[in-house]
Structures are given as C-alpha cells and as structure tokens.
C-alpha angles and dihedrals in degrees: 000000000000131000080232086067082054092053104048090055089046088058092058098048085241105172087162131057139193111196114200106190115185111217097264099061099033090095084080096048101115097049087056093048094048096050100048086041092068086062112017135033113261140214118161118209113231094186114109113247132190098221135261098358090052114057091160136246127357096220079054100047104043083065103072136037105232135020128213114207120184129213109010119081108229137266103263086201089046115109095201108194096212118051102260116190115200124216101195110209110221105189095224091229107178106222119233116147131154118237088245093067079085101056098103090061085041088059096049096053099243117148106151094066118190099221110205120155128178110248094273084064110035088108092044093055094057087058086050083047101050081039095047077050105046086047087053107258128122106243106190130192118213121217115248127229130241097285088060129071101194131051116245080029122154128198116182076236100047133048100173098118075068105055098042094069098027096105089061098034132103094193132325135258123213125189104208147116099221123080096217108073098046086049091048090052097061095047092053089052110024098233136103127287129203122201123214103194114193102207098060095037100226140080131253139180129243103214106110090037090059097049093048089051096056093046089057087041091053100044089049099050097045093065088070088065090096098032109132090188127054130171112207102208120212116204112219102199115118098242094043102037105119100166102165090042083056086045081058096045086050088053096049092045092053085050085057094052093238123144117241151202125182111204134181122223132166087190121040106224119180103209091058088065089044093048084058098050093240118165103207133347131222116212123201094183121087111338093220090072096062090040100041100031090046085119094056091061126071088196136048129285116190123189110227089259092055094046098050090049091044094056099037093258090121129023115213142169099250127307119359120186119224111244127185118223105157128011131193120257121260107234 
C-alpha cells in the first residue's frame, strides 16, 4: 500500500470506496482495510470476481464513488461507469535461472520464441527476454489489442499478443504459473507453447496437454448434437457482456430449428439452467468458464465459437478458442 494509491482517490473526490481483492491477496486484507479506513470509507466486496472485465455488482457499485481492485491491470476498451483504480500486483520474482532451463525448446529446434506472460509476469519476461537473447535465440514480444494494456499480455479471454507475432515465430513461450494460458496460446495459433512455470522452476510443453484437452472438449460438446433445448447465457458483467453476439446465436439456433431461452446471469449457476430442462447452454461470457468449469455442469456448455463449428455456421481449420476483443454497453 502506497500513499500514491491515497492520492489517486483524493483526486477524484472519492469519499466511498469499494475494495475487490482476488485469493491470493486477501490475506492483506486487513492491513489494506485499516489503512484506507484512516482516511476513506470502506466496504470490501466478497463476491469472487474474474479480474478487469468483472468490477462486481451493480447494487454494490452505485454505492460508492470509486473502486480499488488489486492485482489486473485494467481494459483499456472498457467504459467503466465507476472510477476503478487498479493496483496491479507484479510478483517480484528475482530472476536466477540456469541456461539449461531452455533446453526443452533447444531440443526442439526452436530459435524464433513467441514470448507472452500473464500481469504477475510481465517483469519477469523481459529478463527471459534479455537471457533467450544472451543464449542466441530471438525472443519476440507481440503487440496487444485494444482489450490489453501491455504488450506480450494474456488474458484466459484474449490471445492477441499471439497472433500478432505467429507469422515469425517458431513456438511460444509463456511465463506463468497457470496452465491455462500457455495451453490457450497454442490452440489460438496452432504451434507449439512452452510453460515456464516459475514455481517449479522448469519448462515444459504443452503438447500433450493440448491433445488430451481437445479429445475431452470434444467429447463434451458433441453431446449437445441432439439437444432439443438449449439455454443461450448472457454475462452481465461489464467486460463480458456480448449482447448482439447472443442475438446471433439466438438466429442460428431458430434456423436449426432448435427451441430457446436467453437468459442473464452475473453469476453461472448450474442449477438455474437444470430447473429449466435445458439440454446444453451455450455461454457467451468468459470461455474459461465453459472449458474450466466443464466438471460443474451435467450438461454441455459450448462457447459461441464451439457452437457455430459444431453446427456448420463457420468453417475452421480445427479448434478455435473463443476470444473477446470488444463487448456492447450495458445500458
């Protein structure tokens, strides 16, 4: 906690706040409420949340004139309705590795390496970066759209750090601790990703994860080739919320004959969609939640993309992620 963090609340006449702490950094929590407290008045928001697209409910938020979320760098594209200050959290990692960390992407023959990392990284990748160089390779960082603040940036909703460098790349490279992100990086460009997970302090290829992945995605989406029923989910959070994308899915799903329900949730419960005899869902808020959540669901949920290849609406050469670049106000 900084007085930087004080002053920035000060600037904005803030009197209010509205504090949005992730898991990991909850433990500090009362030393963060007790010093804003001296100056501001404090309500803290235990409701998960999944980062800069999601700044919590709107009975909560209208209440207060700023909000202080800890540990995502914001949306550049976003217009949040509430001043949101975001206090990225950098994990101060001090970077030591031996060259033979890299032997796995030695052994493959890649020299040209795509270089992405998730925000608590983003330091730690320009020291990969300076060591990939020293060793002879050519580390390069792709430029980020709109939705992304930092170059070589990942979301688990946005890969376009990726595509931006696929055409000069030999693989990826993606410093993390999560599996996620270095998995989602080879499906949206069809080479292979590397992990370097910090706390294990090695790399690692995705490459069977990969395959084992598609073969349960697969499995679970084609069981909503017979559904009857389906239930298209709109995420209202500000940063997920694709209203004219869910109108679409509602078109192609009338020319299929199919009967339909849209439904809004802040909040994907699975017994909601149970209670209403749906067969399969399809979500058009953050993918992770169809593809990590799979487990929580006895019934299928499809991501827009998934459900368009699966029905014949796009034609693509094998699995394509469904990535959010833009999404409609919320009126």
């Amino acid at each position: 906690m900084t007085s930087t963090l004080s002053e920035k609340l000060h600037s904005l006449g803030a009197r209010k706040i509205m504090l949005m702490l992730p898991d990991g950094l909850k433990p500090k929590v009362y030393d963060i409420f007790n010093q804003l407290s001296a100056e501001f008045s404090v309500i803290i928001s235990s409701d998960a949340f999944y980062g800069a697209c999601d700044i919590g409910n709107t009975d909560l938020y209208r209440e207060v004139d700023a909000i202080v979320q800890f540990g995502h760098s914001e949306i550049p594209n976003l217009d949040y309705p509430k001043p949101v200050i975001f206090e990225e959290y950098r994990t101060g990692y001090k970077y030591d590795l031996p060259d033979t960390v890299y032997d796995p992407i030695k052994n493959s023959g890649y020299s040209n390496i795509g270089l992405l990392a998730s925000i608590q990284y983003i330091d730690v990748m320009e020291d990969v970066k300076t060591h990939l160089s020293r060793l002879g390779y050519k580390p390069v960082v792709g430029r980020q759209d709109s939705r992304m603040k930092y170059p070589g940036q990942v979301l688990g909703c946005n890969f376009s750090a990726a595509h931006s460098v696929s055409s000069v790349v030999d693989c990826y490279l993606v410093v993390s601790t999560g599996r996620f992100h270095a998995i989602g990086a080879q499906l949206a460009s069809d080479k292979e990703s590397f992990i370097l997970d910090l706390n294990e302090r090695k790399i690692s290829s995705m490459k069977a994860e990969v395959d084992k992945f598609l073969r349960k995605r697969y499995a679970k989406i084609s069981l909503s080739l017979n559904a009857k029923k389906f239930a298209i989910v709109l995420d209202t959070k500000i940063g997920q919320y694709r209203k004219r994308l869910a109108d679409v899915m509602a078109t192609q799903l009338a020319s299929l004959g199919k009967d339909y329900i849209m439904m809004y949730s802040d909040g994907f419960n699975p017994d909601d969609i149970v209670n209403s005899g749906s067969e399969a869902v399809i979500f058009t808020g953050c993918p992770r939640v169809s593809i990590d959540d799979y487990d929580r669901f006895p019934f299928p949920v499809l991501t827009p993309v998934e459900f368009e290849n699966l029905f014949g609406f796009k034609k693509t050469k094998g699995y394509v992620m469904d990535e959010i670049v833009t999404v409609d106000s919320i009126a």
